[in-house]
RODREN-205476 format. One record per residue: x, y, z of N, C-alpha, C, O in turn. Coordinates in steps of 0.001 Angstrom, whole numbers, padded with zeros to 6 digits, always signed. Last residue first. Layout:
BEGIN
XYZXYZXYZXYZ;...
This chain:
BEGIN
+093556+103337+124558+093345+104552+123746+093480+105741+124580+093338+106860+124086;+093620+100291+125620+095147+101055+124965+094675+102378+124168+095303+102615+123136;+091421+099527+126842+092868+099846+127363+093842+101053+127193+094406+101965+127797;+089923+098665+124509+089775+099589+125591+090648+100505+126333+090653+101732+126438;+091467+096113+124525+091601+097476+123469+090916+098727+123651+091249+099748+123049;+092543+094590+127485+091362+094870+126291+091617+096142+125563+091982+097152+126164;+094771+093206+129234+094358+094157+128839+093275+094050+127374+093515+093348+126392;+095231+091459+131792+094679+091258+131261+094634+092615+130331+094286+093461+131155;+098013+091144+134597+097240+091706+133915+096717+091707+132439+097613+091943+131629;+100001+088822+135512+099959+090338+136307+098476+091425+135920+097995+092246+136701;+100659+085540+135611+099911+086602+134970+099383+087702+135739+098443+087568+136523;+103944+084621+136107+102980+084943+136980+101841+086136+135459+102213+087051+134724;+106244+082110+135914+105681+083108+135339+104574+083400+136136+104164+082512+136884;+109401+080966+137329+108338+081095+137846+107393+082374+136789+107810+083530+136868;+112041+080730+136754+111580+079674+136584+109552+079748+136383+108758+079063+135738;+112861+083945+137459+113588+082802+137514+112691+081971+136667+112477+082555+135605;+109935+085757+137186+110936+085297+138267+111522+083970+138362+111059+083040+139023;+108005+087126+135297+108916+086277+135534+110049+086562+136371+110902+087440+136233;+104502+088781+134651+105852+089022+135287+107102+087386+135157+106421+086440+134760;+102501+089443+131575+103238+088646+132822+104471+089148+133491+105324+089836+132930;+100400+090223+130193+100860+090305+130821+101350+089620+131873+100745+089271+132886;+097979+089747+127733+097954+089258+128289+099511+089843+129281+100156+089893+128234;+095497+091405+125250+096813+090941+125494+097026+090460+126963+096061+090825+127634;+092844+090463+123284+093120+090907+124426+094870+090534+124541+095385+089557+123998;+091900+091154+120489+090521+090745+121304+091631+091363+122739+091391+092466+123232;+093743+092480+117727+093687+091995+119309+092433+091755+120338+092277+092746+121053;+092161+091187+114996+092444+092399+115499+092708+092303+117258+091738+092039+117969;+092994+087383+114561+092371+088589+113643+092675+089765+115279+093194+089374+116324;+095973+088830+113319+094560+088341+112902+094165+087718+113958+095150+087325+114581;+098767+091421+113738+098118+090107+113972+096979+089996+113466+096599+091065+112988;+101726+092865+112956+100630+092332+112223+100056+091364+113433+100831+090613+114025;+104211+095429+112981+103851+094163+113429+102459+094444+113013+101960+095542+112770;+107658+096822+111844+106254+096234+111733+105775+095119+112401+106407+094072+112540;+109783+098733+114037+109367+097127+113527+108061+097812+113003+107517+098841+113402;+112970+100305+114126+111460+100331+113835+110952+098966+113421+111535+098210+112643;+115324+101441+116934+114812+100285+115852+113617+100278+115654+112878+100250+116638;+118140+103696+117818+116622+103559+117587+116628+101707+116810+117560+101040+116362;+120965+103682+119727+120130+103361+118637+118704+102877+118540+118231+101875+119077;+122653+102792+121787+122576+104307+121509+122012+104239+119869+122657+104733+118944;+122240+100504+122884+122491+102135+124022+122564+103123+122844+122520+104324+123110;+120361+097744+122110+120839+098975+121950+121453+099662+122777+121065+099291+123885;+118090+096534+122600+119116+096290+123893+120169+097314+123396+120899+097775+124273;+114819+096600+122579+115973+097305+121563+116733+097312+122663+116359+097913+123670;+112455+093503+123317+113217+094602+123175+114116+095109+122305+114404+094447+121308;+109590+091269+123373+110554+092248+122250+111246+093083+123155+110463+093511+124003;+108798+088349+124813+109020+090020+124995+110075+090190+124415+111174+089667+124601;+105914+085682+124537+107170+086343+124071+107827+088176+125103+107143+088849+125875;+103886+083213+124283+104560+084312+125313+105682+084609+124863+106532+083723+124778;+101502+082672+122052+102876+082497+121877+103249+083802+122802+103093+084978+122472;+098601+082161+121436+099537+081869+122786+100819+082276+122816+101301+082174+123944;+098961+081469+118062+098077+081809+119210+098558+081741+120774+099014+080611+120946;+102246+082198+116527+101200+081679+116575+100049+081917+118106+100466+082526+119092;+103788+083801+113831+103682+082891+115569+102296+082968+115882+101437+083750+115474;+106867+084883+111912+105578+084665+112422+105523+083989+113665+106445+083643+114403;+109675+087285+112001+109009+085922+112212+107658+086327+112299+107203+087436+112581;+112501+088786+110298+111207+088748+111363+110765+087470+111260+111315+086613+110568;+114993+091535+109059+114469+090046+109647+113281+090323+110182+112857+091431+110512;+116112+093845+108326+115630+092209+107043+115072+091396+108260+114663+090293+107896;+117550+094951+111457+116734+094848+109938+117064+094129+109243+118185+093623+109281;+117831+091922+113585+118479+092854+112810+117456+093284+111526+116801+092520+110816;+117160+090105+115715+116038+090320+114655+116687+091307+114585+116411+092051+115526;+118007+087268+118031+118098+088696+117494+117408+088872+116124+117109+087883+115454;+116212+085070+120281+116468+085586+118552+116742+086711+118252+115769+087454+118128;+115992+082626+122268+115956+083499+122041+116654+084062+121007+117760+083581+120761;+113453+080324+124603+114337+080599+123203+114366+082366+123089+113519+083177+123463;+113271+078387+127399+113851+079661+127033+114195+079601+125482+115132+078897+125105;+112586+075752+128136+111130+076467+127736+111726+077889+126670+111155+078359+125686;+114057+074019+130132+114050+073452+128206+113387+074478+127449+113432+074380+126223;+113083+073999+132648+114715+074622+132152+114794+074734+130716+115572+075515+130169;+109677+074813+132723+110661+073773+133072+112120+074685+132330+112093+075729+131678;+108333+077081+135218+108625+076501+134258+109632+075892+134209+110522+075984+135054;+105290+077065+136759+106454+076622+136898+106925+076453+135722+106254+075771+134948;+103076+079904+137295+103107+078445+136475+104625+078527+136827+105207+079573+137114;+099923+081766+138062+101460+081214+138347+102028+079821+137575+101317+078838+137365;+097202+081324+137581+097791+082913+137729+099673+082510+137989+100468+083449+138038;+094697+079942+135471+096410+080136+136015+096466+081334+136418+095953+082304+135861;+092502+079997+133236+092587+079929+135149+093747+079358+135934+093708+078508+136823;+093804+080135+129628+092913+080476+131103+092739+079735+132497+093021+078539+132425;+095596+078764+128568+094719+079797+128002+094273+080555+129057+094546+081752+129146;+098518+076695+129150+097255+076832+129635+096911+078073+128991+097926+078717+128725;+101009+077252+126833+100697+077582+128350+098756+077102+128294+098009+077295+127334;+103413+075444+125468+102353+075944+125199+101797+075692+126897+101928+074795+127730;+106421+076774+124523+105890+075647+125698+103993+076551+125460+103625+077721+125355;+108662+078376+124430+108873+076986+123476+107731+076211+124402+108035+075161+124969;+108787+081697+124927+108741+080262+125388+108287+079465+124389+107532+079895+123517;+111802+084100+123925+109611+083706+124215+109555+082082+124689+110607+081443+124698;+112630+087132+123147+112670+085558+124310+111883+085410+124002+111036+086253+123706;+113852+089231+120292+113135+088555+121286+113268+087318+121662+113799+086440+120982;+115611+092370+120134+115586+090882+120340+114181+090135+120738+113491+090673+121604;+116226+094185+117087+115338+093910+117762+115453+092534+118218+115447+091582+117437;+117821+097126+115135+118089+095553+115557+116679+095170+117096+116410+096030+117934;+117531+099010+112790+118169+098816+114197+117758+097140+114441+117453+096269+113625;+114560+098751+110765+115614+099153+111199+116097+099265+112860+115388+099501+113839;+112969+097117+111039+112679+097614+109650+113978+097984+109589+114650+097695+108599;+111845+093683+111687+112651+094628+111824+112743+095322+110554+112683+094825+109429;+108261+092497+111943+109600+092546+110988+110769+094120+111434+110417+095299+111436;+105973+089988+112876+106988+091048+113116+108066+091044+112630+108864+090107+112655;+102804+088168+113102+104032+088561+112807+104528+089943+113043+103803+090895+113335;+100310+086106+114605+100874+087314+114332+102036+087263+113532+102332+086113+113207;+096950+085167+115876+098084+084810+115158+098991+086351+114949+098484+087463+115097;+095201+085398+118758+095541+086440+117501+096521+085393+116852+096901+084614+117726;+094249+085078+121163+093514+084440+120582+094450+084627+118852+094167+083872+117922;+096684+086695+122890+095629+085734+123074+095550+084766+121968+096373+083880+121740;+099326+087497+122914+098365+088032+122101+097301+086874+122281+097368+086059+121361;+101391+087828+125779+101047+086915+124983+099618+088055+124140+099114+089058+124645;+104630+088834+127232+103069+088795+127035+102720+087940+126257+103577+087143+125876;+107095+090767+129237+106556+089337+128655+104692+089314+128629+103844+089597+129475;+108026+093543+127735+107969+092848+129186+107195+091418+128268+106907+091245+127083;+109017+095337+125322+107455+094928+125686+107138+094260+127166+106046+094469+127693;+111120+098176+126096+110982+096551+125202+109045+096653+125819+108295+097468+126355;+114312+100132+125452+112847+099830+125754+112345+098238+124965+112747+097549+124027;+116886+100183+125054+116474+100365+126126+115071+099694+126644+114778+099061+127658;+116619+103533+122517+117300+102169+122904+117018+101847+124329+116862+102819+125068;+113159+102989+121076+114080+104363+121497+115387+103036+122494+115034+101961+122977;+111083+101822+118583+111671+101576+119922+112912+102564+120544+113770+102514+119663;+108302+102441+116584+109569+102900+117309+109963+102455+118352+109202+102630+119304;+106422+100627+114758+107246+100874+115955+107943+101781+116077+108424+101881+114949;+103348+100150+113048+104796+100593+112448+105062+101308+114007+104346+102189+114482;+100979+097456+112917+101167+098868+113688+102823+099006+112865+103331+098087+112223;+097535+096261+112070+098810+096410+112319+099865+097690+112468+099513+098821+112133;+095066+093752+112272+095700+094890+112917+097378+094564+111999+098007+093594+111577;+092960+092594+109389+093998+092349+110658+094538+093755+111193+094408+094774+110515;+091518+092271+106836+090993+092720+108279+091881+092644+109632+091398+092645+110765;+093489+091851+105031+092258+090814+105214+091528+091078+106535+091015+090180+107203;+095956+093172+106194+095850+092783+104978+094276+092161+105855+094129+092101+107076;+095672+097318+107932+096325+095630+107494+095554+094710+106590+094523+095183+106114;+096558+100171+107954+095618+099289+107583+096662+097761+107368+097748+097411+106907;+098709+100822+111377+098073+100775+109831+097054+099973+109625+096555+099226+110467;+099074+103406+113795+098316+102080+113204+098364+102375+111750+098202+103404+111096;+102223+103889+115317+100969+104458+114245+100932+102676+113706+101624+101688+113457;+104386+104902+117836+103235+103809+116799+102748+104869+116286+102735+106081+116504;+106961+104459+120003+106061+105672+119389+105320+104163+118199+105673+103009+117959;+108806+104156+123521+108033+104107+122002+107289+104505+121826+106568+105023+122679;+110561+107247+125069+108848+106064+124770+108944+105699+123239+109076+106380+122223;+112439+108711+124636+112698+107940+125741+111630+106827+125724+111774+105723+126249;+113104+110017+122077+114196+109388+122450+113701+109077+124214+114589+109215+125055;+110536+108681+119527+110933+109906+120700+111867+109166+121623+111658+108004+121972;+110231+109080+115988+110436+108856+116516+111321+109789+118273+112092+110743+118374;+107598+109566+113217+108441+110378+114930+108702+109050+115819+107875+108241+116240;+108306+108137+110541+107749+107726+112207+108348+108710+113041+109491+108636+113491;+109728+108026+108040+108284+109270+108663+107747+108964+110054+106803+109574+110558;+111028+105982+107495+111796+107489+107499+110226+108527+108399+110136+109493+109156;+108758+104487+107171+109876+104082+108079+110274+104828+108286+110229+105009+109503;+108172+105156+104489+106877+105251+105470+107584+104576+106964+106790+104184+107819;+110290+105136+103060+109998+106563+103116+108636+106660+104023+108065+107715+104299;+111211+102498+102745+111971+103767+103527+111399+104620+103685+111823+105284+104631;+109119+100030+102711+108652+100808+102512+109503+101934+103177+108940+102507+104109;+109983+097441+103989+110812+097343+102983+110401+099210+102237+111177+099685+101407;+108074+096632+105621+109312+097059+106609+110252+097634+105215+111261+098282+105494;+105827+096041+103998+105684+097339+104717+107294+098179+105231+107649+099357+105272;+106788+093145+103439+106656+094551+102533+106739+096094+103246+107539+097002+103023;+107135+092291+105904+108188+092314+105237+108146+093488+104067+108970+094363+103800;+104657+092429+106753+105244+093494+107273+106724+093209+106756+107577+093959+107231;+103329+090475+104794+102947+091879+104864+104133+092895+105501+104496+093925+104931;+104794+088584+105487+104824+088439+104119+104534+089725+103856+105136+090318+102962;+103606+087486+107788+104789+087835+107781+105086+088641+106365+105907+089539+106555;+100977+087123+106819+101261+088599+108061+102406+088836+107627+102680+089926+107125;+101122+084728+105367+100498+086135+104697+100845+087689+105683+100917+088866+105329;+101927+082774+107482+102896+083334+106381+102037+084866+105735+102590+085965+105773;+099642+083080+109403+100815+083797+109749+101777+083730+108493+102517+084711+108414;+096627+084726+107084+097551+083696+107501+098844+083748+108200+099520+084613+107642;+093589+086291+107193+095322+086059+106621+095947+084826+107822+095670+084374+108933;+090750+084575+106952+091853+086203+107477+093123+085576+107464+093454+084423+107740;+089205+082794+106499+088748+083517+107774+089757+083691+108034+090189+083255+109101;+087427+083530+103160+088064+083233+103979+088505+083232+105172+088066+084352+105434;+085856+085162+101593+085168+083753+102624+086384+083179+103157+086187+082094+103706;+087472+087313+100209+086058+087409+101695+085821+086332+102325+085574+086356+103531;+090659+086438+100570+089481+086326+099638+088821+086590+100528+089174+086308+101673;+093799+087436+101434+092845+086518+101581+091380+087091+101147+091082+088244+101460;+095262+089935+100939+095839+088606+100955+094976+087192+101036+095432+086085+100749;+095018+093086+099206+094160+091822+099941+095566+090641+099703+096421+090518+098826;+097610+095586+100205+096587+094170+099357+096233+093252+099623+096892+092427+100257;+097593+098141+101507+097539+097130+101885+096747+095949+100834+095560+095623+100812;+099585+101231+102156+098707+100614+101455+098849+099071+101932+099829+098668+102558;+098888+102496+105702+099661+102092+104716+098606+101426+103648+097426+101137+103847;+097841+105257+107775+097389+103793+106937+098322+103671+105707+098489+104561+104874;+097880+106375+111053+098393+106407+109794+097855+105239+108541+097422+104202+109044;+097375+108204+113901+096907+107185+113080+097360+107644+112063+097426+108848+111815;+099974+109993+116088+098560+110193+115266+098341+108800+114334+099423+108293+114041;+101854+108162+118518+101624+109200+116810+100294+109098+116720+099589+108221+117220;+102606+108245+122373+101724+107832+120736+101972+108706+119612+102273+109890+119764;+104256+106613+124816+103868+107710+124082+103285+107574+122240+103653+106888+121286;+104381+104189+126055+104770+105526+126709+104462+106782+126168+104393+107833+126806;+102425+101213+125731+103562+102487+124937+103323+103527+125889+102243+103725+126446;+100421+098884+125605+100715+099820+126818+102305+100148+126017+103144+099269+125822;+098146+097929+123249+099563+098117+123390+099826+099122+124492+099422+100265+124277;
């Protein structure tokens, strides 16, 4: 996660959702998690939150998955990306959260530019109570369009980010700008 500024590590409680031989939660089981988590005031009430960078703390997640509790400060967003390999979800805990993402499944690998067609744009406000799951590939970018209000999300993926993906957009035109590894983000 490229964030402007960090919390110390945190761990929520977390119940198994999937059995050992299984191979790791499910996008209903994610969603299903950070609906609980987002529903947790007093581990929502405890996020420093900082009025110009988002702020995180990792939690434990269900069946071996990542997952993190947000701050968004108003203003700030993710830019357009994708979670590779990961399934995921995300739940507004508080304030309101939009996201775009494309309706179009992209090539995985050896693109650096792609055309897109007019039909590709969807987009969803996510007020607390709300969130979605999604799936492998899925190019999206969260923001808080806010001016003068925080918003905290939970988010979940399975299994643990292998790599995120970065893009720029111009009009019609996506471009992959940068690759990041979890390496990255410490």
């Amino acid at each position: 996660m490229s964030v402007s500024s960090s919390v110390s590590s945190s761990s929520a409680p977390s119940p198994a959702v999937s059995s050992p031989s299984s191979p790791g939660p499910t996008q209903a089981e994610l969603l299903e998690f950070v609906r609980r988590v987002a529903a947790d005031a007093e581990l929502i009430a405890s996020l420093p939150l900082d009025p110009e960078g988002r702020t995180w703390v990792r939690l434990e997640g269900p069946g071996g998955s990542e997952a993190w509790l947000i701050g968004w400060p108003p203003g700030t967003g993710t830019g357009w990306h994708d979670h590779a390999d990961s399934v995921g979800a995300f739940f507004t805990a508080s304030g309101e959260l939009t996201e775009n993402s494309l309706a179009a499944r992209l090539p995985t690998d050896g693109w650096k530019t792609l055309e897109l067609t007019d039909d590709v744009d969807r987009s969803r406000r996510l007020p607390a109570g709300r969130g979605r799951a999604f799936g492998r590939h899925h190019v999206h970018e969260v923001f808080n369009e806010s001016t003068g209000g925080h918003a905290v999300s939970v988010h979940a993926y399975y299994p643990p980010l292998p790599r995120i993906r970065r893009y720029s957009r111009t009009g019609r035109t996506l471009r992959l700008e940068q690759v990041e590894r979890p390496e990255d983000w410490s």
